[in-house]
C-alpha positions as CSV (number, residue, x, y, z in Angstrom):
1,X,-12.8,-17.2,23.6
2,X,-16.2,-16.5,24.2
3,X,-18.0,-13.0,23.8
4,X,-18.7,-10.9,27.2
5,X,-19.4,-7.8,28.0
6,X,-16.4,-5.6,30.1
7,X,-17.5,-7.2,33.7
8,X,-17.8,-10.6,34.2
9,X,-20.4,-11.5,36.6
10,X,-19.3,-13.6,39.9
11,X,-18.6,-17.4,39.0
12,X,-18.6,-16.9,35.5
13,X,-16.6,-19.1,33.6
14,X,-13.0,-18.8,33.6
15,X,-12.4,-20.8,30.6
16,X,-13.5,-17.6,28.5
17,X,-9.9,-16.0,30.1
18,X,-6.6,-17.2,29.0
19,X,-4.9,-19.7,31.0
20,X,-1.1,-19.1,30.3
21,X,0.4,-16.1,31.4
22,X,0.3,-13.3,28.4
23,X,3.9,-12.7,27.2
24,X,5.4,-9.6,27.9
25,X,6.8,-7.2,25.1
26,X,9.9,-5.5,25.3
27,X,10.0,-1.9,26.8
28,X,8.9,1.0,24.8
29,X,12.8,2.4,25.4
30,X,14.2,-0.7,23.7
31,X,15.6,0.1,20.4
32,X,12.8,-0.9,17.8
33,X,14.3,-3.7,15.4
34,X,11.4,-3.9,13.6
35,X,11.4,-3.3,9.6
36,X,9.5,0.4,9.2
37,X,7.9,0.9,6.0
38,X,6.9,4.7,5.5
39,X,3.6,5.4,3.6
40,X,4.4,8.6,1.7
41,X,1.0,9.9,1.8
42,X,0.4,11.1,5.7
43,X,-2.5,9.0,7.1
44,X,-6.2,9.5,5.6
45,X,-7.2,12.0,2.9
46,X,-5.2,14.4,0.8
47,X,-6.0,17.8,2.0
48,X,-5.7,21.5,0.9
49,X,-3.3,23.5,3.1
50,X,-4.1,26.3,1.5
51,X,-7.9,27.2,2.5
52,X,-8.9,30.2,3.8
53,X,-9.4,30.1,7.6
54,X,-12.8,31.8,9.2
55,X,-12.7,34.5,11.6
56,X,-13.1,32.8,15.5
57,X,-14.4,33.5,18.2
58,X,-13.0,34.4,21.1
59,X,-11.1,31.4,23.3
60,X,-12.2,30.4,26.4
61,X,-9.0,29.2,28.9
62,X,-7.9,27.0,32.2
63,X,-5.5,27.3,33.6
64,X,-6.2,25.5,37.0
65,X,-6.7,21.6,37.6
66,X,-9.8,20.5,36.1
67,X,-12.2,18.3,38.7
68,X,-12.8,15.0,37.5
69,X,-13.2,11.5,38.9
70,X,-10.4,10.0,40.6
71,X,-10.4,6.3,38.9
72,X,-11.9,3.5,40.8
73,X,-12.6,0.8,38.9
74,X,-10.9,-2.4,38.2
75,X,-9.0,-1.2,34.8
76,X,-7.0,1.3,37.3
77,X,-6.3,-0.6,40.6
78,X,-2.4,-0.9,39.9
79,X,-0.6,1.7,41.0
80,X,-0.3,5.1,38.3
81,X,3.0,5.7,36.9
82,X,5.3,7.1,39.9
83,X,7.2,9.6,37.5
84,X,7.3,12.3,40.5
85,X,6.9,15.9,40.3
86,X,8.9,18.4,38.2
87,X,8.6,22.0,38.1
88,X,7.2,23.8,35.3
89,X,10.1,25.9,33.2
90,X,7.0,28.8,32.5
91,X,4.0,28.0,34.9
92,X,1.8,30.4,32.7
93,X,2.3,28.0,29.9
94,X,3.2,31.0,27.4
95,X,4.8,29.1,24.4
96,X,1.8,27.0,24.5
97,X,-0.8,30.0,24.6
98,X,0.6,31.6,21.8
99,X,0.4,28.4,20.1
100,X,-2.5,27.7,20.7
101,X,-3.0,31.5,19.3
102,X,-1.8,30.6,15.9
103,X,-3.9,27.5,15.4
104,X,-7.5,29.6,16.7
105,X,-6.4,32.4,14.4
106,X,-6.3,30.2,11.1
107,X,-9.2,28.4,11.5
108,X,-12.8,27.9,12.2
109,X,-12.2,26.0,15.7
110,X,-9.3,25.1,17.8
111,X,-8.7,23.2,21.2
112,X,-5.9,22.7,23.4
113,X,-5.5,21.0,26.4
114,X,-2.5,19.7,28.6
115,X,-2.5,17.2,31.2
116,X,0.3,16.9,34.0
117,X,0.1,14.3,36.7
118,X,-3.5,13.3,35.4
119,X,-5.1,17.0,36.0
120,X,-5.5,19.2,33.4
121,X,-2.9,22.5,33.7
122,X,-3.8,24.8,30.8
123,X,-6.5,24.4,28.2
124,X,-8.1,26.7,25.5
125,X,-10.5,26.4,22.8
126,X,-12.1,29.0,20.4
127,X,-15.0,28.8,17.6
128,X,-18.7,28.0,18.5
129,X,-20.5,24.3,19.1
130,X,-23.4,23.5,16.6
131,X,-25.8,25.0,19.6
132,X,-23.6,28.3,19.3
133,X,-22.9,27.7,22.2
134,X,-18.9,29.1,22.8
135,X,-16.6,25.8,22.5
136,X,-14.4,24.8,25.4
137,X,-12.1,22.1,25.3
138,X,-14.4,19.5,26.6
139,X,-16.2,20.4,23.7
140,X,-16.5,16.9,20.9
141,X,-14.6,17.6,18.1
142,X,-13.3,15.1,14.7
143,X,-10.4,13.5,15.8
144,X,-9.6,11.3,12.4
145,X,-6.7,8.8,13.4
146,X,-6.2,9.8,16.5
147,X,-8.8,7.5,17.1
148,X,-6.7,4.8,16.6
149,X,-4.7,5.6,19.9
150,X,-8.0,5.2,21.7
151,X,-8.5,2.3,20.2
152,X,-5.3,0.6,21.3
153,X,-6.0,1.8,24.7
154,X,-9.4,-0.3,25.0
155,X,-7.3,-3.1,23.7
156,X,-4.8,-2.8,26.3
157,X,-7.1,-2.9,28.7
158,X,-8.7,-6.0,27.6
159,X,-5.5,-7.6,27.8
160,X,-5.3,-6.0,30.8
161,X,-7.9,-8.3,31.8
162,X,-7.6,-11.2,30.5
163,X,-10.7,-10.9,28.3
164,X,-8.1,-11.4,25.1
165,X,-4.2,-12.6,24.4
166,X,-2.9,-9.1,22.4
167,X,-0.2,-11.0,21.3
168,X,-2.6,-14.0,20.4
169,X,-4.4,-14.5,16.7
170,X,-7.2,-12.2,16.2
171,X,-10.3,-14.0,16.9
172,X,-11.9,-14.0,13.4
173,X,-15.4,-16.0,14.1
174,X,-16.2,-14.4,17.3
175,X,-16.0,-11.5,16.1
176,X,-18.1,-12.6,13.2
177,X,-15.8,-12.6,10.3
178,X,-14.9,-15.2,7.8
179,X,-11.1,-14.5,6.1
180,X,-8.9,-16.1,3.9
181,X,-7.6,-18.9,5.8
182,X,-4.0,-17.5,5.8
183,X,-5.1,-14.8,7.9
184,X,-5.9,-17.4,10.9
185,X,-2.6,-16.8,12.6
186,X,-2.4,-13.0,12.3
187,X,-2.8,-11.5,15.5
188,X,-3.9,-8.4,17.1
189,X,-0.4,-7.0,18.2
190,X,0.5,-7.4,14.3
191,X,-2.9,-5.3,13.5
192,X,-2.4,-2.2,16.0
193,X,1.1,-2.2,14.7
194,X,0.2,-1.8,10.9
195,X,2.0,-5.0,10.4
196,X,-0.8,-7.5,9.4
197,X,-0.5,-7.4,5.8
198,X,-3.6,-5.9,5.3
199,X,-4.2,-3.8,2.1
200,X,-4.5,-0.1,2.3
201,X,-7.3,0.7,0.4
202,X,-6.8,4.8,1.3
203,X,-9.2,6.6,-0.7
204,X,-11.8,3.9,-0.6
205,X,-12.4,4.6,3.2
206,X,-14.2,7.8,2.2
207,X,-16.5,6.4,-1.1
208,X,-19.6,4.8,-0.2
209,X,-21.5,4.2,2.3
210,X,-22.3,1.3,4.5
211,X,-19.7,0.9,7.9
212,X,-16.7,-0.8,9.0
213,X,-18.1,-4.2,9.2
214,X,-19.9,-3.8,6.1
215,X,-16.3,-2.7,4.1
216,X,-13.5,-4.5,5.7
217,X,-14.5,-8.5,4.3
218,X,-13.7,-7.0,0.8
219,X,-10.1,-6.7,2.4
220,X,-10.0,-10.1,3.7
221,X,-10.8,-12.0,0.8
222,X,-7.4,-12.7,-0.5
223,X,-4.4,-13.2,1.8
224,X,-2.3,-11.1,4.1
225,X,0.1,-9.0,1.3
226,X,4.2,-9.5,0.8
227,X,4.3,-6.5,3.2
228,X,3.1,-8.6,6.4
229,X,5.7,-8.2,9.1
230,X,6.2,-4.5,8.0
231,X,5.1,-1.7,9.2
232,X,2.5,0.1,6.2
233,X,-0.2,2.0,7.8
234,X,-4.0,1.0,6.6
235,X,-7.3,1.8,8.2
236,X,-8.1,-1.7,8.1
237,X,-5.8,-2.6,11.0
238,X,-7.7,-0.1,13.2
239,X,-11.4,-0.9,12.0
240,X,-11.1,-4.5,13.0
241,X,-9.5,-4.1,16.4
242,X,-12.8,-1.5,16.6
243,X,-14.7,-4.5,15.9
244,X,-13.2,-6.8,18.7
245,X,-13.8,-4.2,21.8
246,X,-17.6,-4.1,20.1
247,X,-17.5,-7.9,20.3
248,X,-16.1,-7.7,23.7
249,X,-18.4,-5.4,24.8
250,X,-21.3,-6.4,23.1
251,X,-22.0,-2.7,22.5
252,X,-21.5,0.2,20.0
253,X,-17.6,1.1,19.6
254,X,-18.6,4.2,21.5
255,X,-20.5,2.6,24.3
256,X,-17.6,0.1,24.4
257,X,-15.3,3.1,25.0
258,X,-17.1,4.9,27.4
259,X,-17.4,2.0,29.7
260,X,-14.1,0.5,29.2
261,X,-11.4,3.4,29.3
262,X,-13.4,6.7,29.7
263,X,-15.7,6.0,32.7
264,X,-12.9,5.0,35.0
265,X,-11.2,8.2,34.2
266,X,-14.3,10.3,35.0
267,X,-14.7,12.0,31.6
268,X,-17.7,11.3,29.5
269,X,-18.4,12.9,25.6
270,X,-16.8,10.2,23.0
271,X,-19.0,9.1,20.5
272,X,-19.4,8.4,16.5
273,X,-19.8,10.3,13.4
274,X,-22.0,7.2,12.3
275,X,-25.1,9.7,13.2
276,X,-23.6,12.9,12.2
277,X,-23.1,15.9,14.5
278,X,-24.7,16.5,18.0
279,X,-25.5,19.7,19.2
280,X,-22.7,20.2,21.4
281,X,-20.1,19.3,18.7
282,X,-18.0,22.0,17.0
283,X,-19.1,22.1,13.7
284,X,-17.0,19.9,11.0
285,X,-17.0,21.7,7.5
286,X,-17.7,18.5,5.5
287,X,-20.4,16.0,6.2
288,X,-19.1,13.6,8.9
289,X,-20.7,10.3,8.0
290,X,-18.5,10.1,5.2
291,X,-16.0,8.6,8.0
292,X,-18.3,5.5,8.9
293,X,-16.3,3.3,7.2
294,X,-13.8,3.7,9.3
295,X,-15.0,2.9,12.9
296,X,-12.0,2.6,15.2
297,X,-9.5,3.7,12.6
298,X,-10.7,7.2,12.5
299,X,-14.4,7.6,13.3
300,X,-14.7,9.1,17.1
301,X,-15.5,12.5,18.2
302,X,-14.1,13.6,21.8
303,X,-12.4,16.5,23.6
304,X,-8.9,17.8,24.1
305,X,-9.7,17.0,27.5
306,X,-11.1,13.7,27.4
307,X,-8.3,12.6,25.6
308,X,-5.5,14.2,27.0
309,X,-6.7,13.0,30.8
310,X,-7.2,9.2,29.5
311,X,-3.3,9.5,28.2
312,X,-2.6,11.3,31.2
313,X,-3.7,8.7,33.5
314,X,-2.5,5.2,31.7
315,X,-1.3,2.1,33.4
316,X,1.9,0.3,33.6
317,X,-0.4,-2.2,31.6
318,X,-1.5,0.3,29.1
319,X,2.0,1.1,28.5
320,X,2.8,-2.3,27.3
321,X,0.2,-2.0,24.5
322,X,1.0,1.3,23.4
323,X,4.7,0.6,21.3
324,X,6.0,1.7,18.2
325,X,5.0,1.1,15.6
326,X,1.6,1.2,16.8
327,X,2.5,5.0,18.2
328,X,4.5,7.4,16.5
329,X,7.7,8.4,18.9
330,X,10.2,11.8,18.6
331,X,12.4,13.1,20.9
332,X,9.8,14.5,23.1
333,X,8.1,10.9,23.7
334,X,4.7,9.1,21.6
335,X,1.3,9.2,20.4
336,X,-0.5,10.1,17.2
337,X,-1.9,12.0,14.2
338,X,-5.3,12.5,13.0
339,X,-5.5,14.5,9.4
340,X,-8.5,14.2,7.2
341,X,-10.3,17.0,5.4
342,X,-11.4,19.9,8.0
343,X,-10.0,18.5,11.2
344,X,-6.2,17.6,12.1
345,X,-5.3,16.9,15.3
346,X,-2.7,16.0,17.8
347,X,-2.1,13.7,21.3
348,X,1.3,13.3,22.5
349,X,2.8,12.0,25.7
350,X,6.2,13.8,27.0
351,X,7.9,12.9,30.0
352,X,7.7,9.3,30.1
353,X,3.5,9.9,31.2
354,X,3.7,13.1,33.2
355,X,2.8,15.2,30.7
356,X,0.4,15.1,27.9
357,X,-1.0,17.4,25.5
358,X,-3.5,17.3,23.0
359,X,-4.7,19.6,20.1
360,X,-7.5,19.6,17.7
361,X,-8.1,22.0,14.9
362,X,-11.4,22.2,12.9
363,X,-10.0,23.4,9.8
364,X,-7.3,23.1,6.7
365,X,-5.1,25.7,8.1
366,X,-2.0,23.0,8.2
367,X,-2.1,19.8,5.9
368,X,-1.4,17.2,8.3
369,X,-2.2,16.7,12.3
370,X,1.7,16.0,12.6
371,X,2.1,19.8,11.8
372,X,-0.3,20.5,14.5
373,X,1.8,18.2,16.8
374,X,5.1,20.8,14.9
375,X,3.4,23.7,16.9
376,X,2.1,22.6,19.8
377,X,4.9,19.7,21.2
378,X,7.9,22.0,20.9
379,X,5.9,25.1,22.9
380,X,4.5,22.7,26.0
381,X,8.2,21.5,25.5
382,X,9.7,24.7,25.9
383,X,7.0,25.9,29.0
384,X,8.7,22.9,30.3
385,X,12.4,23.8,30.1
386,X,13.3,20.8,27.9
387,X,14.0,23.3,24.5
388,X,11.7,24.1,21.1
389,X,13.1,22.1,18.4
390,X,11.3,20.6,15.9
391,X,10.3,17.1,16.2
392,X,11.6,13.9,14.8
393,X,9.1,11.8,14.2
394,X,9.3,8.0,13.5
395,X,7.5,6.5,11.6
């Protein structure tokens, strides 16, 4: 499979696409058979839950439809999920505002948005950008792992296609890479779904500099571990499916992104903490380069509403891609957790794709972004008539 960028120029050479049709996975309301191994430590750093939040500033709010782009480009030509209309249980989105209260109160930044038939319906933010300019949610924030679900969604759309086999091996040389040879036959569904084998190295994703090209060879030296085939959540996974949509793209990850999944949904913002803060960022207590390691496994900054209108407008296609155990799932529906020191955060996807929300906090307020996802999921829930209980989450 030969390296290309995301469009292939007229006549160009069909041999770099798969020839066999791409096998199909089973539905994402199929009963998951697959052996779940749960990491006791919750995603990337151990944090302090009990620092003192900063005063905020005051939050700015929608609550109408935001304008953005409708999609045009190839990635989004097949019809949108037909889920249909259903009325909100509290238009005014209340349960969710005074969520969203409790999270802008305890720390130094907060953002909430939530999509609903691809439009954002409510969205808030509090706290200042590095500019001081007052944040909105279309303001960049650290999103740690929830990354990862952005990832997966650039892959899907690569299989998408045709420009890689997600169900294939993991092409090692293009990408530059030189493994073990008993990693030749791992493939990239086994990688988004933390089931390659791959060591998990925690901690060492935050020493040292250098990137995720630069780290993740160390991890390939010795063969895929006893654990290959279950699911144990490592970084690793996530920085070298980072590495293919660079390859793919022949761009930076956040180039790659933009072009691939965020500029056919109209929104525009994503990019790395490789270079540190921009000026219309909201601030990040600790120094963000400390996270370039991690590339696609935890290293993006984006909006509530950036992300929340990419989940909000996925394909049947992208839906394919996005299984547990590569998502988390609850009662409510799927998506993921970002927790490292000073930023937690929050995307899920209720009602099978109508309705998404996502929530990022700057701050140590809660320990983990599945307590932000504690607060927020149960209250859109609730605006919605569907009930407040707690979630379930798995894994």
């Amino acid at each position: 499979m030969a390296s290309c960028g995301i469009t292939r120029a007229e006549g160009a050479d069909p041999t770099a696409r798969p020839t066999a049709p791409l096998p199909t996975p089973p539905s994402i309301l199929d009963p998951d058979t697959r052996q779940i191994t749960v990491d006791p430590l919750d995603e990337n750093d151990v944090v302090d839950p009990a620092s003192t939040p900063s005063t905020t500033t005051p939050s700015t709010t929608t609550t109408s439809p935001k304008a953005t782009s409708t999609p045009t480009t190839a990635a989004t030509t097949q019809p949108a999920l037909d889920l249909g209309e259903r009325p909100l249980g509290d238009p005014s989105f209340g349960a969710t505002a005074t969520a969203f209260d409790r999270l802008a109160q305890a720390n130094r930044g907060a953002s909430l948005t939530v999509v609903r038939s691809g439009e954002v319906a409510f969205s808030r933010a509090s706290g200042s950008t590095i500019s001081g300019q007052p944040a909105t949610s279309d303001t960049p924030m650290v999103v740690a792992s929830v990354s990862k679900i952005v990832v997966a969604m650039a892959i899907a759309r690569l299989h998408e296609q045709r420009h890689i086999d997600a169900f294939g091996p993991f092409p090692w040389a293009e990408v530059g890479l030189d493994p073990n040879a008993e990693w030749a036959d791992v493939t990239i569904r086994e990688l988004l779904d933390h089931q390659s084998g791959l060591s998990t190295a925690r901690h060492s994703w935050f020493t040292g500099g250098g990137t995720c090209r630069d780290f993740v060879p160390s991890l390939l030296a010795s063969p895929p571990n006893g654990n290959r085939g279950r699911w144990v959540y490592s970084n690793g996974n996530y920085c070298l499916l980072g590495l293919l949509v660079e390859q793919q793209a022949n761009k930076p990850l956040d180039a790659a992104l933009q072009q691939l999944i965020f500029d056919p949904v109209g929104v525009s913002g994503v990019h790395l903490t490789n270079d540190g803060l921009q000026p219309k960022d909201q601030p990040h207590a600790d120094g963000v380069e400390r996270l370039s390691r991690l590339g696609g496994a935890g290293s993006l900054l984006v909006s509530t509403d950036d992300t929340a209108i990419l989940l909000g407008r996925m394909t049947e296609s992208d839906r394919l891609i996005l299984q547990p155990p590569s998502v988390f799932t609850d009662q409510y529906g799927f998506g993921h957790t970002g927790t490292i020191d000073g930023a937690k955060a929050c995307i899920w996807v209720l009602e099978n794709g109508l309705t998404v929300v996502s929530a990022t906090i700057a701050g140590n307020s809660v320990s983990t972004g599945g307590n932000v996802c504690d607060i927020v999921v149960p209250a859109v829930s609730s605006d919605l008539g569907f009930g407040s209980a707690k979630p379930d989450r798995t894994p």
